[in-house]
N, C-alpha and C positions, 0 to 999 in steps of 0.2 A: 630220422637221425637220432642219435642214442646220446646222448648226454651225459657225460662221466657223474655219477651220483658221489665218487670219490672227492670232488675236486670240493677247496675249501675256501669262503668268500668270508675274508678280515674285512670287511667295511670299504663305506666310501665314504669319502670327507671332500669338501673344497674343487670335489671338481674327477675324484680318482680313486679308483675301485682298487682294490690287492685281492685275486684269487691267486689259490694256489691249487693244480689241476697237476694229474701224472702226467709224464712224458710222451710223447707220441700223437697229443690230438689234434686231426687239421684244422685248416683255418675255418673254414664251416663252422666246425665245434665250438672255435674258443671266438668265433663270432657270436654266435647263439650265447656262451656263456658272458659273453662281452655287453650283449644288450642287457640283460639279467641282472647282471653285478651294478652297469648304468643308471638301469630301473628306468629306462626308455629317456633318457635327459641327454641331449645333443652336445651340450659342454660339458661331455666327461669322456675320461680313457680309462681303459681297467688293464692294468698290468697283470700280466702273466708269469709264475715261478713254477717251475716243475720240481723243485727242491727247496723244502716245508723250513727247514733252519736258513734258508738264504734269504728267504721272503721276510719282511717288515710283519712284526705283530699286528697291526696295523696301518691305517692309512696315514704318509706323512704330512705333519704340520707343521707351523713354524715354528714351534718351540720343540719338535722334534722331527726333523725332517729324515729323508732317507739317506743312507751311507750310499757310497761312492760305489762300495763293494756288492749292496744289496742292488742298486738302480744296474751295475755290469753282470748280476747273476739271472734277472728279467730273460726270461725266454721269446715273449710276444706280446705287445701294446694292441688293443685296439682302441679304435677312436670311430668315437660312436657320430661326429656330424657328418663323416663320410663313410661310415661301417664297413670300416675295412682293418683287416691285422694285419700288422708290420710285424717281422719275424728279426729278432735279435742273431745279428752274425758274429762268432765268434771274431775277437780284436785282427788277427792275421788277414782276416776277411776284408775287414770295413775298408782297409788303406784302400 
């Protein structure tokens, strides 16, 4: 499995990874890149952005946590104690 070498990992803090990876990779991928960004640690999720200005400079904290608009631009979470990605449905969808 080929591993985008594009994709860009802003840290983890507290528990949560911020990569930002091109558009297009399955969940395989951004599984592998899910564990990665984790650093093998079972209490963390590594968010997913496919677009580099949407994504949080880095990871949020409480003195500066993520916008509303940054957490609805997230393309796919993984969550590493059950290694699996959840895929963000555009708002039409969710209802």
């Amino acid at each position: 499995m080929h591993v985008p070498q594009a994709c860009e990992f802003r840290g983890a803090h507290g528990g949560m990874a911020v990569v930002v990876c091109p558009p297009g990779l399955g969940d395989a991928e951004l599984r592998m890149i899910g564990r990665r960004a984790c650093f093998g640690r079972q209490d963390c999720t590594a968010w997913f952005w496919d677009d580099r200005d949407s994504a949080p400079e880095a990871p949020p904290t409480p003195e500066q946590p993520m916008s509303e608009a940054q957490a609805d631009a997230a393309v796919a979470i993984y969550i590493a104690s059950t290694d699996r990605v959840c895929r963000a449905m555009p708002d039409e969808q969710a209802a």
